[in-house]
ROGU-564800 format. One record per residue (C-alpha): residue in three letters; chain; z negated, y, x negated. Coordinates in pm, 1 decimal. Layout:
BEGIN
+-----+----+----------+----------+----------+
!  aa ! ch !        Z !        Y !        X !
+-----+----+----------+----------+----------+
! ALA !  A !        Z !        Y !        X !
...
+-----+----+----------+----------+----------+
END
This chain:
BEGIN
+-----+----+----------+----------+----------+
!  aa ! ch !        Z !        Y !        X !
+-----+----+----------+----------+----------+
! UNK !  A !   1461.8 !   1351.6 !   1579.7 !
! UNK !  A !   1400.3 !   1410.6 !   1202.2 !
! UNK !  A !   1566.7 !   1164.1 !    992.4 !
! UNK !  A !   1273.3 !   1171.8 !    803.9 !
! UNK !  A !   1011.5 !   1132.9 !   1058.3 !
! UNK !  A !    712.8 !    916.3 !    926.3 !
! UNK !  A !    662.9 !    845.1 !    540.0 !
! UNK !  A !    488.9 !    516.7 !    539.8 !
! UNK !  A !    306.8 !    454.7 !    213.1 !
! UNK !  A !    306.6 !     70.9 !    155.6 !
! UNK !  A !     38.1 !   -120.3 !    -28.9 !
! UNK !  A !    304.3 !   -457.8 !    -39.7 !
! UNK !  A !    594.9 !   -593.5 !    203.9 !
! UNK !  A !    324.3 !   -820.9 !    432.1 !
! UNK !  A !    134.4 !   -522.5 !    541.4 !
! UNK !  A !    432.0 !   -324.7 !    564.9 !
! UNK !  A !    542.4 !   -558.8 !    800.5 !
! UNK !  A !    431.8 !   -505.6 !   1123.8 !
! UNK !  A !    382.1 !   -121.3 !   1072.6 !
! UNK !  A !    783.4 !   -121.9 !   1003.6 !
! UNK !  A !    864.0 !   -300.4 !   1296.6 !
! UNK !  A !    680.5 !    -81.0 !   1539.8 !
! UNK !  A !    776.4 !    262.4 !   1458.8 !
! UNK !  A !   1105.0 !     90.6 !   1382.6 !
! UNK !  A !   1082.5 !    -46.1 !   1760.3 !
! UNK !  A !   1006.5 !    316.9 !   1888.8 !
! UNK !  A !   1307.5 !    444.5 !   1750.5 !
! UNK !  A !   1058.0 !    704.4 !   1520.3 !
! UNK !  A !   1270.9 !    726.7 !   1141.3 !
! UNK !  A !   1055.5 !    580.4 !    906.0 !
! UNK !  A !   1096.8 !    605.9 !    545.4 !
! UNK !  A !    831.2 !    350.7 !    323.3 !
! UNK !  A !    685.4 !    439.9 !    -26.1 !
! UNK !  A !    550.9 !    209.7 !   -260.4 !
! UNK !  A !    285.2 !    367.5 !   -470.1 !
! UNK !  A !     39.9 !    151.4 !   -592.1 !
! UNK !  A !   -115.3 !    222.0 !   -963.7 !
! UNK !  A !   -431.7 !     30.1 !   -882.6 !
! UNK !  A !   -239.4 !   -303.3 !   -858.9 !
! UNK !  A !   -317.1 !   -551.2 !  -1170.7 !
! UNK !  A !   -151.3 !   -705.9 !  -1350.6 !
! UNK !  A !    156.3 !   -586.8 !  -1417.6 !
! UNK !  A !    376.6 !   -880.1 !  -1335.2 !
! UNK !  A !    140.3 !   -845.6 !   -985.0 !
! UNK !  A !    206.8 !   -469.2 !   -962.9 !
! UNK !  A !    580.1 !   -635.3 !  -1008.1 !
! UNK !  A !    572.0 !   -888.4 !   -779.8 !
! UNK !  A !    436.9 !   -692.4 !   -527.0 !
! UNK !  A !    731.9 !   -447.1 !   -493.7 !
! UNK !  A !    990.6 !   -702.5 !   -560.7 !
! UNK !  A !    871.9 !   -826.5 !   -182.3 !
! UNK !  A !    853.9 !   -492.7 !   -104.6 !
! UNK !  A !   1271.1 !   -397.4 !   -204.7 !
! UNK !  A !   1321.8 !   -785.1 !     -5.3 !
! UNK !  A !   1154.9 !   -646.3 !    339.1 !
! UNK !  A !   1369.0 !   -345.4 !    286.5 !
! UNK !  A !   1693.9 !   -558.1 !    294.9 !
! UNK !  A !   1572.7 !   -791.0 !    567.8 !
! UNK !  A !   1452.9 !   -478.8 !    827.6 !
! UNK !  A !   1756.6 !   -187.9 !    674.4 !
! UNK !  A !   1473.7 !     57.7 !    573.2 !
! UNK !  A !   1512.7 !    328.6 !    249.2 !
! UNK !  A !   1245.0 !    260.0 !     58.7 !
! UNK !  A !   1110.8 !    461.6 !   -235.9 !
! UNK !  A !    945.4 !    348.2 !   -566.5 !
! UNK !  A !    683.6 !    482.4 !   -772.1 !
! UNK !  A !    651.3 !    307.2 !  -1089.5 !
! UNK !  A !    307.3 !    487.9 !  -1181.2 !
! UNK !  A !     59.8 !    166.1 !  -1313.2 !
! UNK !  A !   -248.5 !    334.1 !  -1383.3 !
! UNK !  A !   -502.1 !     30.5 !  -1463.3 !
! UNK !  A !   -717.8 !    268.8 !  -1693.8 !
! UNK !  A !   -843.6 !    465.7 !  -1388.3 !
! UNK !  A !   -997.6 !    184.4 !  -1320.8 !
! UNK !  A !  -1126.5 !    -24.1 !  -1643.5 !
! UNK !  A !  -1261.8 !    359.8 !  -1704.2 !
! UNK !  A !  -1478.8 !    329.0 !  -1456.6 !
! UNK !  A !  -1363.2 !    718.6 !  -1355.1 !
! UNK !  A !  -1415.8 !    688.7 !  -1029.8 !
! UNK !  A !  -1852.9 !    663.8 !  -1131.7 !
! UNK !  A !  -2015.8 !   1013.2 !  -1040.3 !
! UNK !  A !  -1736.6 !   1111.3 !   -818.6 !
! UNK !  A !  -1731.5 !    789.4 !   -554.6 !
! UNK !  A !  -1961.9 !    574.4 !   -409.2 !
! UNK !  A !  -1712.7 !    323.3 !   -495.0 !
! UNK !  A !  -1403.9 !    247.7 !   -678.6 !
! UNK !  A !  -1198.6 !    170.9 !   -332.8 !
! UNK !  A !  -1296.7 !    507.4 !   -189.0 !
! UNK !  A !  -1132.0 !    636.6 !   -514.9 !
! UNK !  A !   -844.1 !    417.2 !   -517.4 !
! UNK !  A !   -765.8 !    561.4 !   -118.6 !
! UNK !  A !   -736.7 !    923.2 !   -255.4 !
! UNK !  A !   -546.4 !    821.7 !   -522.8 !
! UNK !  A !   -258.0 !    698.0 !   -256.0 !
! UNK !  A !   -337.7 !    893.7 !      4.5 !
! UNK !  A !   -280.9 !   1231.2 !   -235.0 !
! UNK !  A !     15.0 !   1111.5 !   -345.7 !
! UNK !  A !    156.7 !    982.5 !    -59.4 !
! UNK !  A !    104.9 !   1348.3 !    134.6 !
! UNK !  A !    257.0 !   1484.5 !   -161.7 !
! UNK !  A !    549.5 !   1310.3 !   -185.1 !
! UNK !  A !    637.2 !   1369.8 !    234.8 !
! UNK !  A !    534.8 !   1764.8 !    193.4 !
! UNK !  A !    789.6 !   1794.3 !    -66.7 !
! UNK !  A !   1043.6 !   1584.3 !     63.2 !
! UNK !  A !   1111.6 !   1692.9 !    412.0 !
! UNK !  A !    892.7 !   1431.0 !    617.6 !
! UNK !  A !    722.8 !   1526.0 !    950.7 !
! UNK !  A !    390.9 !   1369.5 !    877.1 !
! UNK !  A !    304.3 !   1020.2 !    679.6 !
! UNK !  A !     86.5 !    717.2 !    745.3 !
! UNK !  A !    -28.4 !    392.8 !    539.6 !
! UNK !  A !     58.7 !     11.5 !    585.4 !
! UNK !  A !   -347.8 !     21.5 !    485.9 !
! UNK !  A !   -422.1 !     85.5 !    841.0 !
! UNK !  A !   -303.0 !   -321.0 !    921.4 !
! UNK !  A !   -542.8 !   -464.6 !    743.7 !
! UNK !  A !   -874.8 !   -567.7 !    877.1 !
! UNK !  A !  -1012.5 !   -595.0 !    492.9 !
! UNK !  A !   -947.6 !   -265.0 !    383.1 !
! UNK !  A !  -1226.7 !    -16.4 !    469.5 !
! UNK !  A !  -1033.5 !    157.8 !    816.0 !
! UNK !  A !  -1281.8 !    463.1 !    827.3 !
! UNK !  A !  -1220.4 !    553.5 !    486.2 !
! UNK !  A !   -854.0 !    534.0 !    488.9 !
! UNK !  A !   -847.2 !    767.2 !    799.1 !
! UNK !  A !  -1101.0 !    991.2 !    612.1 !
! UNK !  A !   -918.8 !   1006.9 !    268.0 !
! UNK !  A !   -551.9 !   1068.2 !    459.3 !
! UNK !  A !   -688.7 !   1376.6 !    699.3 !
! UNK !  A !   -842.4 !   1507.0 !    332.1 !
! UNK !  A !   -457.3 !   1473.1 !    185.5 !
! UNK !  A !   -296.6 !   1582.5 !    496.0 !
! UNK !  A !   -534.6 !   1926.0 !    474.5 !
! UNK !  A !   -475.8 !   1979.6 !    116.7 !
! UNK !  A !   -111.2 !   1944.9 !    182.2 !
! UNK !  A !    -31.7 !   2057.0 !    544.9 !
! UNK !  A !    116.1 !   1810.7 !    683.9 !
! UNK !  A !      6.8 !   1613.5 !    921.7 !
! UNK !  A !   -131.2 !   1218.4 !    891.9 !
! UNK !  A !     -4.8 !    959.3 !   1148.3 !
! UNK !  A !   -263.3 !    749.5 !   1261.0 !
! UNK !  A !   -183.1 !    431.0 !   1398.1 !
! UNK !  A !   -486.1 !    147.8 !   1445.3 !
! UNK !  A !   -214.2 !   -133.2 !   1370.8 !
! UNK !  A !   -505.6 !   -421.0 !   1294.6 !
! UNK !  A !   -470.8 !   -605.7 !   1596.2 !
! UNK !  A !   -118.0 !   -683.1 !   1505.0 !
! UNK !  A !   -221.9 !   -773.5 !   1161.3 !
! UNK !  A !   -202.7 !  -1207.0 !   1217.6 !
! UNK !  A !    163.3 !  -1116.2 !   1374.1 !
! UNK !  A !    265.6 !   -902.2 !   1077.8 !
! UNK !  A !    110.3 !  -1222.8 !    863.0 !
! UNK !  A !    342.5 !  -1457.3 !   1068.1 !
! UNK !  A !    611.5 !  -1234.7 !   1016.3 !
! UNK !  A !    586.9 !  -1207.9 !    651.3 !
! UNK !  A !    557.5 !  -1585.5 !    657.9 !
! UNK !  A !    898.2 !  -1587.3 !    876.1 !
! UNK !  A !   1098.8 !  -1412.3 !    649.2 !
! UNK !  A !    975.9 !  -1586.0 !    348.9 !
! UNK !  A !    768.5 !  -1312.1 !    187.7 !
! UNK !  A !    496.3 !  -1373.1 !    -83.1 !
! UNK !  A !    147.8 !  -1316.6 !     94.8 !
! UNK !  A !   -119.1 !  -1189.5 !   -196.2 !
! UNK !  A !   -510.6 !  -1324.6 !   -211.8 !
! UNK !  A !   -638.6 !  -1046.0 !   -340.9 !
! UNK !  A !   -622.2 !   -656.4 !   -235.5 !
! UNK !  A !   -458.1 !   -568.1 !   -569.0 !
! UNK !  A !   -687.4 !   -421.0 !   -852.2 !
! UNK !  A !   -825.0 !   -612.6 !  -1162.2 !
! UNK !  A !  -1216.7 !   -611.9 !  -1001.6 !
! UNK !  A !  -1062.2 !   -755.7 !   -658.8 !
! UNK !  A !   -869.7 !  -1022.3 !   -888.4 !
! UNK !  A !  -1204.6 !  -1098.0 !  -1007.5 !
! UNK !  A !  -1388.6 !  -1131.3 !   -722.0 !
! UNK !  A !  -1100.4 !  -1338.5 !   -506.2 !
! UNK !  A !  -1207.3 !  -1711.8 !   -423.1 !
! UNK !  A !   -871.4 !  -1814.7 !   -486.8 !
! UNK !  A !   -879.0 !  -1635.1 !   -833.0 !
! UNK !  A !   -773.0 !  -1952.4 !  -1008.6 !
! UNK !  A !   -513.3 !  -2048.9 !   -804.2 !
! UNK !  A !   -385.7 !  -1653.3 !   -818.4 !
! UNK !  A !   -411.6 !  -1680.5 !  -1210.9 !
! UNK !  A !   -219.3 !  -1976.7 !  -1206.0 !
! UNK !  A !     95.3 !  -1780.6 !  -1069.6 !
! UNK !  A !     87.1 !  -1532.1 !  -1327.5 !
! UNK !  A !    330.0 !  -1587.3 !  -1642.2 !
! UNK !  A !    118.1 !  -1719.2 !  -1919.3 !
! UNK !  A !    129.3 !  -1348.4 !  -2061.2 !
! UNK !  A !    -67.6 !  -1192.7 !  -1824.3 !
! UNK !  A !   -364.9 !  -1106.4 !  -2008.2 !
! UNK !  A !   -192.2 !   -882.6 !  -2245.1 !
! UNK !  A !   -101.5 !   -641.8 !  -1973.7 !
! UNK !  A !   -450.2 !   -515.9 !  -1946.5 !
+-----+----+----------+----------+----------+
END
């Protein structure tokens, strides 16, 4: 086996955590990238991989960092015209990268700590990594890992890991009905990192 079997892309350590345990568990060399430019704000975007480095410490994975923060693809409204919505955009944004980054780094084929969550839109995800995987050649490793996402949660809970309310970007902050509560963790700051 490859040493660098699967690149997992991570959105944050929680989600990360059940998709590292089972290829983990089935002996398959995992590798995890963070690369997340849609999270807001900044000490979020922060925070977020922070958890992400702890998870890596905890379960002895390499884990590489992308510190690309790119908040003005989305207060641009750039994905209008091109997407029927600003998630669909935000998917191709990782997705791209994330094929990218395993092409040119020696990885058999990638996947997405995405594919845990049954918020995210699971159809899209799958649609926007085959898209990447094409453009690149190389192939995407799809894994249905929602079922498992409440023992991920528990896990993440286990090992002490901060568990976000919101998916990540400045709209989602917005629309969160724990948005208050969120706001309230930030440093008093946060505002000017828009």
């Amino acid at each position: 086996m490859s040493g660098k079997d699967v690149l997992l892309h991570a959105c944050c350590a929680p989600c990360a955590e059940y998709p590292v345990f089972d290829l983990m568990g089935q002996d398959i060399a995992t590798e995890v990238l963070y690369f997340n430019p849609n999270i807001h704000p900044k000490f979020e975007f922060e925070r977020r991989r922070e958890q992400l480095v702890k998870l890596s410490s905890i379960d002895g994975f390499t884990c590489h960092f992308s510190d690309a923060f790119r908040i003005d693809d989305w207060l641009s409204h750039k994905w209008e015209g091109q997407y029927a919505s600003r998630c669909l955009m935000c998917y191709d944004i990782r997705m791209d990268h994330v094929a990218k980054f395993a092409k040119e780094n020696g990885y058999q084929r990638f996947s997405t700590s995405l594919l845990v969550s049954p918020y995210q839109n699971h159809e899209a995800i799958i649609a926007s990594a085959e898209r990447a995987s094409e453009k690149y050649g190389i192939p995407f490793f799809y894994v249905d890992w929602r079922p498992h996402f409440r023992e991920g949660q528990n896990m993440a809970r286990e090992h002490g890991l901060y568990r976000q309310k919101y998916c990540g970007c400045i709209f989602s902050l917005d629309d969160s009905e724990f948005k208050e509560k969120i706001i309230a963790s930030f440093p008093e700051n946060w505002e000017a990192q828009r």
